[in-house]
MARVOLO-10356 format. One record per residue (C-alpha): residue number from 1; residue in one letter; x negated, y negated, z. Coordinates in nm, 2 decimals, padded with zeros to 4 digits, always signed. Layout:
residues N
R seq type x y z
R NUM a X Y Z
...
//
This chain:
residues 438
R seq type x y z
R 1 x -05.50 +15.15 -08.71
R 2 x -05.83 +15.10 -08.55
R 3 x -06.02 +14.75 -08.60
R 4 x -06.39 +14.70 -08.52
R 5 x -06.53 +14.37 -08.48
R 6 x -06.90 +14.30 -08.39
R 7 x -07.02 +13.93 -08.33
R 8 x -07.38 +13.95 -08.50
R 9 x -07.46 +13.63 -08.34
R 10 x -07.46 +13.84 -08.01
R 11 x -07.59 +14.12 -08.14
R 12 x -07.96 +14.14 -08.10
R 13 x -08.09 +14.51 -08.21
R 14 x -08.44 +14.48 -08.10
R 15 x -08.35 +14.32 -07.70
R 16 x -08.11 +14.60 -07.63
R 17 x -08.35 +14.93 -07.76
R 18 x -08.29 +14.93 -08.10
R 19 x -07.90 +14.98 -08.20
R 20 x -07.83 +15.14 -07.84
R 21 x -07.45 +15.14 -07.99
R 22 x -07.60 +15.39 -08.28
R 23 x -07.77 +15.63 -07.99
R 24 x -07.50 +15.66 -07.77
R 25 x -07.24 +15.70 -07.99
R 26 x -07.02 +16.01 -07.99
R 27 x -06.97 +16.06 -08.38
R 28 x -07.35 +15.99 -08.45
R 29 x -07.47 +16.21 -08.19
R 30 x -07.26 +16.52 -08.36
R 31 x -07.42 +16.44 -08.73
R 32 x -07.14 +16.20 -08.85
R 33 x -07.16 +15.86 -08.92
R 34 x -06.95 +15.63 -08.70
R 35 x -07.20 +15.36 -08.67
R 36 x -07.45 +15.30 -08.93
R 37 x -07.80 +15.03 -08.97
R 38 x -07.74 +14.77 -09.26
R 39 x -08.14 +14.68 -09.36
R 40 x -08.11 +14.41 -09.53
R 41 x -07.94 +14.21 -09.22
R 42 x -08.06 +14.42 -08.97
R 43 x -07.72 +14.51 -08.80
R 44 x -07.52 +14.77 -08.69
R 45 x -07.16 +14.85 -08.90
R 46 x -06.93 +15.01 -08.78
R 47 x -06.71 +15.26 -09.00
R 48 x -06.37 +15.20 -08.88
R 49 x -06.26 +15.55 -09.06
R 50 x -06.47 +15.73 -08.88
R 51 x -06.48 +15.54 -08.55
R 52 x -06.26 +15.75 -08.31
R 53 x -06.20 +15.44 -08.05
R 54 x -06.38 +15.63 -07.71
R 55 x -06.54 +15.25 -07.67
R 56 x -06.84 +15.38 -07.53
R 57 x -07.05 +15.15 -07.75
R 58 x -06.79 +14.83 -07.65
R 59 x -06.95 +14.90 -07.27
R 60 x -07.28 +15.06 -07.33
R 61 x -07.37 +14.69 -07.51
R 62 x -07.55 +14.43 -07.31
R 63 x -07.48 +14.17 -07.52
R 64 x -07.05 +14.25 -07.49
R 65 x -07.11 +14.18 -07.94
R 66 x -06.85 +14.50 -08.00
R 67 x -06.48 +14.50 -07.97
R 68 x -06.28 +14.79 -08.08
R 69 x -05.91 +14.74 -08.09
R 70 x -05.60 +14.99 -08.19
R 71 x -05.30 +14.79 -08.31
R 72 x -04.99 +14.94 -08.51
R 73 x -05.01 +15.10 -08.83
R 74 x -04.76 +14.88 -08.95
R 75 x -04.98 +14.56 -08.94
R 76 x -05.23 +14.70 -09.18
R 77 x -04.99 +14.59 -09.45
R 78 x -04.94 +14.23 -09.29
R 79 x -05.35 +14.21 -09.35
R 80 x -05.41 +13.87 -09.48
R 81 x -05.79 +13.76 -09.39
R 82 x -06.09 +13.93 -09.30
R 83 x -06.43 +13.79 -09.25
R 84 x -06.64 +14.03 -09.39
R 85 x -06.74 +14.39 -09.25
R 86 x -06.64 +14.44 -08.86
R 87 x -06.58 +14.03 -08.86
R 88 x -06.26 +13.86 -08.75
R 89 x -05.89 +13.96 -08.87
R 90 x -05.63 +13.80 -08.93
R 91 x -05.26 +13.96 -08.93
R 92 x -04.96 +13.72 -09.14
R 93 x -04.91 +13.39 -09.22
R 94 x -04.65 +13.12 -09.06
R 95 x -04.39 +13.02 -09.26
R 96 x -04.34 +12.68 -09.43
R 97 x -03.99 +12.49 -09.45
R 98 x -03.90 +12.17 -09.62
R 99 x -03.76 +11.92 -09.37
R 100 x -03.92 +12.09 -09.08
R 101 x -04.21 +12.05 -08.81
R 102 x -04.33 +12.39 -08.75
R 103 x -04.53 +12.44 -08.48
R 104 x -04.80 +12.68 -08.43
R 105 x -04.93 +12.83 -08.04
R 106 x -05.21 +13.02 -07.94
R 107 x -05.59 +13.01 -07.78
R 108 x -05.90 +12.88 -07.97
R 109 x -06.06 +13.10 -08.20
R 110 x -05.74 +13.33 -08.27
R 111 x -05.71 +13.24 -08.66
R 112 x -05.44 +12.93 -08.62
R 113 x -05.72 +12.71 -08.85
R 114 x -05.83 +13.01 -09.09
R 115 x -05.39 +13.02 -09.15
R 116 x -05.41 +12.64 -09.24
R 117 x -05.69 +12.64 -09.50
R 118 x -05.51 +12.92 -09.62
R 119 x -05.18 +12.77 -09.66
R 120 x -05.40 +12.44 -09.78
R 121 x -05.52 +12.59 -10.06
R 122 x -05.84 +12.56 -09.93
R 123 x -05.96 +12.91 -09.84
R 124 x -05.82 +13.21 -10.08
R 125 x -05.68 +13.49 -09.86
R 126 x -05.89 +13.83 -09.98
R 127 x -05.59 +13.99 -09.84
R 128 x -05.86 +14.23 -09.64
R 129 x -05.99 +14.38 -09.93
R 130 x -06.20 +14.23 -10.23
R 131 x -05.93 +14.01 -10.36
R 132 x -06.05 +13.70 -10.59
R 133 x -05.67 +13.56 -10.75
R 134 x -05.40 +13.36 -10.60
R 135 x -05.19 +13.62 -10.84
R 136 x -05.24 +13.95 -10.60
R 137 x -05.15 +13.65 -10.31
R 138 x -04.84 +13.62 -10.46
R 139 x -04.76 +14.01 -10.53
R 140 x -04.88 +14.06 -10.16
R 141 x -04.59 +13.81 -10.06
R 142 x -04.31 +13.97 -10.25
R 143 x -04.01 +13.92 -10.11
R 144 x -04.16 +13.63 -09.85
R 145 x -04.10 +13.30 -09.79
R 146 x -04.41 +13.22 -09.87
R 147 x -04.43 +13.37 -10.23
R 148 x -04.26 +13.08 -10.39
R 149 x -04.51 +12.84 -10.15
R 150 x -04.82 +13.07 -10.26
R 151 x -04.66 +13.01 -10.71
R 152 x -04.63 +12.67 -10.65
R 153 x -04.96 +12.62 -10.48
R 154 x -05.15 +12.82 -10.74
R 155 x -04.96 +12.65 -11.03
R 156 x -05.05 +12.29 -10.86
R 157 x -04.66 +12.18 -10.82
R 158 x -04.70 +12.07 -10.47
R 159 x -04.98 +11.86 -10.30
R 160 x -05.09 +11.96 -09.94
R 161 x -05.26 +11.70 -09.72
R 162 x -05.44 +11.83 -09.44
R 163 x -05.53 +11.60 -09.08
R 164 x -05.86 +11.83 -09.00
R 165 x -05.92 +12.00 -08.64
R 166 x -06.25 +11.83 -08.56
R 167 x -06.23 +11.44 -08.57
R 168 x -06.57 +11.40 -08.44
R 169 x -06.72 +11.53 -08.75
R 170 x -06.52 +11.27 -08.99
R 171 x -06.86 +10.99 -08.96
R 172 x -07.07 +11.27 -09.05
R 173 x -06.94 +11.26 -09.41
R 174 x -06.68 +10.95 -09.45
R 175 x -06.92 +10.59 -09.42
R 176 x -06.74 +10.23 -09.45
R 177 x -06.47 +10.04 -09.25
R 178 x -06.14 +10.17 -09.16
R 179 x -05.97 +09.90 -09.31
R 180 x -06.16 +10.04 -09.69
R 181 x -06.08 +10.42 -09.59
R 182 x -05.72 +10.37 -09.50
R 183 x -05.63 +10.15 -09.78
R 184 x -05.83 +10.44 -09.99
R 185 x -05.58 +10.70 -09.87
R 186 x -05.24 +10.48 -09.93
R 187 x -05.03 +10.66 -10.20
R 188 x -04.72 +10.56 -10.03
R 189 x -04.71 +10.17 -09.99
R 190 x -04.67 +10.14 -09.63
R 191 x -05.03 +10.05 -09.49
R 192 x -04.90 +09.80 -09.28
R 193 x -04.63 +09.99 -09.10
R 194 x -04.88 +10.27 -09.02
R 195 x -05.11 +10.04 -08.91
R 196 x -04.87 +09.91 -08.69
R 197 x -04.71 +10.26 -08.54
R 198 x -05.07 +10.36 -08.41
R 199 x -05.18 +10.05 -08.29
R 200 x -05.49 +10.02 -08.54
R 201 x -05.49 +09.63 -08.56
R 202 x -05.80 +09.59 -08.32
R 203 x -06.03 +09.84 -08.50
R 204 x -05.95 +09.76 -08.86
R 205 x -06.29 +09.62 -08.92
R 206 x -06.47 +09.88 -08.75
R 207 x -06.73 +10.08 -08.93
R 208 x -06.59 +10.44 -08.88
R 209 x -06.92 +10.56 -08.71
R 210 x -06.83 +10.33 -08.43
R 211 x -06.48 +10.48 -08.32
R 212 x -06.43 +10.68 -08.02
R 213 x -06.27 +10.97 -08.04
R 214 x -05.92 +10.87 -07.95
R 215 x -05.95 +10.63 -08.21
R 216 x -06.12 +10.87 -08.49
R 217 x -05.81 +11.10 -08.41
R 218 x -05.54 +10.82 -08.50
R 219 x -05.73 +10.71 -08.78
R 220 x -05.73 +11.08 -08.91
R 221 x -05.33 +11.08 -08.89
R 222 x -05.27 +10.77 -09.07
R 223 x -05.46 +10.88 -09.33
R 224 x -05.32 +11.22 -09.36
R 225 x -04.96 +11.03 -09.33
R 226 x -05.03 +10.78 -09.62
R 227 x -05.10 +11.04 -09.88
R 228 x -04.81 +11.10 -10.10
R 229 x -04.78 +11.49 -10.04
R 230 x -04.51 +11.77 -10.00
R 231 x -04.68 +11.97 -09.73
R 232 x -04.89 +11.79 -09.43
R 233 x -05.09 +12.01 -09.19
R 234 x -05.20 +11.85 -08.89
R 235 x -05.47 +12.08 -08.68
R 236 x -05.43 +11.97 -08.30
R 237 x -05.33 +11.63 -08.32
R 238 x -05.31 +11.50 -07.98
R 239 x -05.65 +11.58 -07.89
R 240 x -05.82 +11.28 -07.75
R 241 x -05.55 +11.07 -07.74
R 242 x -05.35 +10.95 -07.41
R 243 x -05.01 +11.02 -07.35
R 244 x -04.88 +10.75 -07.52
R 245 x -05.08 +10.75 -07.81
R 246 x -04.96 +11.13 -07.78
R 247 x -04.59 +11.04 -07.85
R 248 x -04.63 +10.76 -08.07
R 249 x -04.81 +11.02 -08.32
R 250 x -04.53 +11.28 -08.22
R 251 x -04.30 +11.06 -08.36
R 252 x -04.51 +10.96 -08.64
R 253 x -04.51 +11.31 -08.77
R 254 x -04.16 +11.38 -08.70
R 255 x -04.07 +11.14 -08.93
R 256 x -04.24 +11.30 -09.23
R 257 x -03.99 +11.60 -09.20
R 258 x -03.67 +11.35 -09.16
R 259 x -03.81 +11.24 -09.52
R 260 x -03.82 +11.59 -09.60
R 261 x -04.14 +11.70 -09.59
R 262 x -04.28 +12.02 -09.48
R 263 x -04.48 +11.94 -09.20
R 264 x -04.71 +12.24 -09.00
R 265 x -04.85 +12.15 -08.65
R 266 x -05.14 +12.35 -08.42
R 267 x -05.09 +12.18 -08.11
R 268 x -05.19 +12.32 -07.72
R 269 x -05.01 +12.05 -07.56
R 270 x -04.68 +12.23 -07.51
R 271 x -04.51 +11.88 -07.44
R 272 x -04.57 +11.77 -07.71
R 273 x -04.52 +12.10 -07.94
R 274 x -04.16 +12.08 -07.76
R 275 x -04.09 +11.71 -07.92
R 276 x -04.27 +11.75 -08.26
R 277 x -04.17 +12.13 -08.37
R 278 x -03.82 +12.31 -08.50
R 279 x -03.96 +12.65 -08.52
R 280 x -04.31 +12.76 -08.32
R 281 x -04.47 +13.07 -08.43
R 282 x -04.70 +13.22 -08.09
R 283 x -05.04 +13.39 -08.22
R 284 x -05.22 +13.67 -07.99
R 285 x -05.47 +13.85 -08.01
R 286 x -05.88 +13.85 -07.91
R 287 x -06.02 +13.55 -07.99
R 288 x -06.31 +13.62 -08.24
R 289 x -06.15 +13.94 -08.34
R 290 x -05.82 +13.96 -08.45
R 291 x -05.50 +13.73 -08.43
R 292 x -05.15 +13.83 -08.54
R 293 x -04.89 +13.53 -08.60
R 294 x -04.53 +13.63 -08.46
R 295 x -04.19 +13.57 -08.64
R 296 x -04.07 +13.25 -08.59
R 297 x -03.90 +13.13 -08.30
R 298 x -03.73 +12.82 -08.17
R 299 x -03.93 +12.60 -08.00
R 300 x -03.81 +12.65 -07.65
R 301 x -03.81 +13.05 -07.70
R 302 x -04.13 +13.02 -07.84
R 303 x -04.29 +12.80 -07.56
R 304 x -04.15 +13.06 -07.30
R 305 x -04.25 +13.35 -07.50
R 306 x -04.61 +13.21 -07.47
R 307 x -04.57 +13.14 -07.10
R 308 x -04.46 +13.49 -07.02
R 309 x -04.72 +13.66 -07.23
R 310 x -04.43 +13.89 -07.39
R 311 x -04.27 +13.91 -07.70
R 312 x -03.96 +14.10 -07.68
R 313 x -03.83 +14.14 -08.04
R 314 x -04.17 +14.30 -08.12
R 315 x -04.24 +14.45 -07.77
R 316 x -04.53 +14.34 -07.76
R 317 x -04.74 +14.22 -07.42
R 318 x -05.01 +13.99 -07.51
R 319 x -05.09 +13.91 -07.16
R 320 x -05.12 +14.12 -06.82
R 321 x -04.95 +13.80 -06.64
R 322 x -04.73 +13.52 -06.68
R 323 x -04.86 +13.16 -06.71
R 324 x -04.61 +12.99 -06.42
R 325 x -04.67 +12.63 -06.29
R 326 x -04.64 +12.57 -05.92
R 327 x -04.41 +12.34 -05.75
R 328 x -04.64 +12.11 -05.57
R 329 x -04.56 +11.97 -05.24
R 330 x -04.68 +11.59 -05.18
R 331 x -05.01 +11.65 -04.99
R 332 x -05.04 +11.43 -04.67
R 333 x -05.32 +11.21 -04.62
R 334 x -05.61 +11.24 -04.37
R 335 x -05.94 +11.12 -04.26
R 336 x -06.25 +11.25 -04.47
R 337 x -06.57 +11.21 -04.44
R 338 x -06.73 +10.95 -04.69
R 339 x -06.94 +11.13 -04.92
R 340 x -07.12 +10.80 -05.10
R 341 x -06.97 +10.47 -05.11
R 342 x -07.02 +10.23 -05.47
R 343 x -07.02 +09.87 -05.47
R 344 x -06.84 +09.62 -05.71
R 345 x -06.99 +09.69 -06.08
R 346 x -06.93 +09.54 -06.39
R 347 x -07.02 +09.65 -06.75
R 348 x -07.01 +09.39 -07.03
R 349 x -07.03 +09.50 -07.41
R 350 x -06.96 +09.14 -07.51
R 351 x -06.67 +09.22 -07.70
R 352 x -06.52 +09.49 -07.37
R 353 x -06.61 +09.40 -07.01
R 354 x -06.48 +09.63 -06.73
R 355 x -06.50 +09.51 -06.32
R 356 x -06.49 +09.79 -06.14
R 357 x -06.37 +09.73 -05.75
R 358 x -06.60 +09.91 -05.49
R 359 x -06.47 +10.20 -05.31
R 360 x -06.62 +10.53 -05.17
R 361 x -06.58 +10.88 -05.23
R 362 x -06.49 +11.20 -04.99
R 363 x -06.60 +11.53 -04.95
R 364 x -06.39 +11.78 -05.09
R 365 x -06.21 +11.52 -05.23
R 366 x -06.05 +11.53 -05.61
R 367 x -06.03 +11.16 -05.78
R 368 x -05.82 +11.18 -06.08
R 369 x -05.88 +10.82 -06.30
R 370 x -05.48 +10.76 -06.52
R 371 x -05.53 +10.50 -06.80
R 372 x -05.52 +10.48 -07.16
R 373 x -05.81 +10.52 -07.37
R 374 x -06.06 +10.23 -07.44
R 375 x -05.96 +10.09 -07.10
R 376 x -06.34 +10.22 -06.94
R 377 x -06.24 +10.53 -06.76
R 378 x -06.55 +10.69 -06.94
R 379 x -06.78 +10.38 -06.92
R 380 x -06.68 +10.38 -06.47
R 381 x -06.76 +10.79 -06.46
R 382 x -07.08 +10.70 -06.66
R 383 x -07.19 +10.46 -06.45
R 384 x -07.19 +10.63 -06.13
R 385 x -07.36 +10.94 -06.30
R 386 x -07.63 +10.70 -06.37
R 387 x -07.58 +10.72 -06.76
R 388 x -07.53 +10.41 -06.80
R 389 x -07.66 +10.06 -06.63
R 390 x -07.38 +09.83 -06.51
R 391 x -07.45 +09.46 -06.58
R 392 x -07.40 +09.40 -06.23
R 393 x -07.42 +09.56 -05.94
R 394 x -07.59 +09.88 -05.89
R 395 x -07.55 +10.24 -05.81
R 396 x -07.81 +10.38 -05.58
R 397 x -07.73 +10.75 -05.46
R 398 x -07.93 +10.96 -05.25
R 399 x -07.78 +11.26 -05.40
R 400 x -07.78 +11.49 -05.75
R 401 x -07.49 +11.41 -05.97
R 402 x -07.38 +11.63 -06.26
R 403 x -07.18 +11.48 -06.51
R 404 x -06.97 +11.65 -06.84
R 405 x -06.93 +11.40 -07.10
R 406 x -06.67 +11.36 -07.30
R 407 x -06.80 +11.42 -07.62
R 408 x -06.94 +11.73 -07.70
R 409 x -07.23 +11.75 -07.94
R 410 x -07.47 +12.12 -08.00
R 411 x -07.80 +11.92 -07.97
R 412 x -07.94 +12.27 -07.82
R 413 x -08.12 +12.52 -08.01
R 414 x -08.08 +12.86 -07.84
R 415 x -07.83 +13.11 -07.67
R 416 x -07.59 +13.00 -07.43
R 417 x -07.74 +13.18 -07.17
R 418 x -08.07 +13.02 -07.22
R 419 x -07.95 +12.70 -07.18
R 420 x -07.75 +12.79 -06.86
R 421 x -08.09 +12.96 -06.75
R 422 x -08.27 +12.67 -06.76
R 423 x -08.02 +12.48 -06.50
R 424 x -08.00 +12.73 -06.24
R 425 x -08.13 +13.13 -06.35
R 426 x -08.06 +13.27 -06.02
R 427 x -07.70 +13.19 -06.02
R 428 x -07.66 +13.36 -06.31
R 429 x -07.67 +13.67 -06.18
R 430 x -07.40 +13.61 -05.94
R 431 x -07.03 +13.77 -05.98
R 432 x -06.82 +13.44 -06.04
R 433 x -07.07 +13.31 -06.27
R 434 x -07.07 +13.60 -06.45
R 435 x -06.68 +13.69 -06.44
R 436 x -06.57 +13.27 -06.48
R 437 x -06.83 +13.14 -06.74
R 438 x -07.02 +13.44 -06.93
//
């Protein structure tokens, strides 16, 4: 079984000699149609029945848009999801068990969201076809675990919850306090406790557009916790939160399947996917082409079948190498030579105020800053990137400082390459930018 996938937001026809894929391809050039122009959208389509896989057009494109993949005839009838013509695929489901946390492992952009809207309710699987009824869902999962889940769902007998992937964008479309939006969400009576678990106390009368990120996170779990529901789906829930707020979530969720609920976790943190999860399911594939879930696993079997980049119930090798962590050796200290020095600073909010000791800096020298969140690490790193003015004291560097933030927001309009061309073109050309970022 071939796939085809082409990422039209690459894909630029007139930059790269109009549809070069359609003039050098093999099956075109001898009269057939392997590759053919859709007009209205102005992009090449691939015909995966006619496509014989020779990947000529995968390398002869500048903009690396094509992917042509073979995978096992026996997966075509595991097809749940696809995006349209040549768009993303997506390959089975995970299951879902009362009383368990099952976990979910695999890279960004492999299809571990699209299975959770799906299992939500909240996208309708067209089974990679032109399916429009939660009925051929069913008849698709005959035999399944998850053909009673998909009756139930479609009859409304059970009421998932789900704790969304990306926080950030919660003040775009929720306004108010936390104290109004949490009470909101309690179906089950215990406001206080949950309150209490997560440490929400201080930020009760916050206005939601106001939280940081750590905080926007925990606020996104109570809520998803105090709903009355028989399946919870938490996407990534220990992003932006410490280690400790980490476990205290952990344990939050755990909980919910010692009531016996069903509970489904994507999680990246393998720590914590270790504590929370029963069962992990591992999902390979391409990211932004395809992504196949594996049978389920226990959670330590799992985690090492994801480390060693083999599955060996299905044979499968989903990565060239292992992912081993190295045994480090206490590293002695030595003398350096001071890159900058910064004096005593202090930053007051009114309601926060951080003293920051002064200290200086090495070359070649790698500062990790340990704390928990809200405690100023960002406010420190902002201040000597000259982001932000300290109250006192002053940071006055004869040097050029680049700085990542912490929250990421797409204020850019344009390509990734423009934007990285306007920074620096030259060293774009070169082989580790080229082989590391692009």
């Amino acid at each position: 079984m071939r796939v085809a996938v082409i990422d039209h937001d690459k894909c630029n026809p007139d930059k790269c000699g109009h549809f070069l894929c359609e003039r050098v391809c093999p099956v075109n050039r001898m009269g057939g149609e392997a590759i053919i122009i859709d007009e209205d959208r102005h992009k090449p389509v691939i015909q995966e029945a006619s496509c014989t896989g020779c990947g000529i057009c995968v390398h002869k494109c500048p903009f690396n848009a094509i992917t042509i993949v073979n995978l096992p005839e026996q997966l075509e009838e595991d097809c749940v999801h696809r995006y349209g013509v040549n768009g993303f695929v997506l390959y089975r489901l995970p299951v879902v068990k009362e009383g368990m946390v099952v976990g979910i492992l695999g890279p960004n952009g492999i299809g571990k969201t699209t299975a959770v809207k799906i299992l939500a309710g909240q996208l309708l699987p067209n089974l990679c076809g032109d399916n429009d009824s939660w009925d051929n869902v069913i008849k698709a999962f005959r035999g399944n675990e998850l053909q009673n889940y998909f009756e139930k769902l479609k009859n409304r007998e059970i009421k998932p919850v789900v704790k969304p992937q990306y926080v950030d964008l919660i003040p775009k479309v929720v306004k108010g306090k936390v104290r109004e939006l949490l009470r909101k969400a309690d179906e089950r009576g215990i406001f206080d406790k949950i309150v209490k678990e997560l440490e929400l106390e201080n930020i009760l009368d916050r206005e939601i557009q106001h939280l940081s990120g750590g905080e926007l996170q925990r606020v996104a779990i109570a809520a998803a916790v105090l709903r009355d529901a028989d399946f919870y789906f938490f996407d990534e829930p220990s992003s932006y939160l410490d280690i400790r707020q980490r476990l205290k979530a952990a344990k939050l969720i755990r909980k919910l399947a010692e009531e016996g609920k069903s509970v489904l976790t994507v999680e990246h943190d393998l720590a914590v996917l270790d504590y929370l999860s029963d069962i992990i399911h591992v999902v390979y594939g391409k990211p932004g082409a395809y992504g196949i879930f594996s049978m389920p696993k226990g959670t330590r079997v799992g985690i090492n079948v994801f480390l060693n980049g083999y599955l060996p119930d299905e044979n499968v090798r989903f990565r060239p190498y292992e992912i081993r962590f190295k045994k480090m050796s206490e590293r002695k200290s030595q003398a350096g030579e001071v890159l900058v020095e910064y004096p005593h600073l202090v930053k007051d909010y009114g309601g926060f105020r951080l003293e920051v000791e002064g200290g200086e800096l090495y070359k070649g020298e790698v500062v990790g800053i340990v704390g928990p969140n809200g405690i100023g690490k960002t406010t420190f790193v902002k201040m000597l990137a000259g982001v932000e003015k300290p109250t006192e004291g002053k940071v006055e560097w004869e040097l050029k400082v680049s700085y990542k933030p912490q929250y990421i927001t797409a204020d850019y309009e344009g390509t990734v390459f423009e934007l990285l061309s306007r920074i620096d073109a030259s060293k774009l050309m070169s082989s580790f930018y080229k082989t590391e970022l692009l």
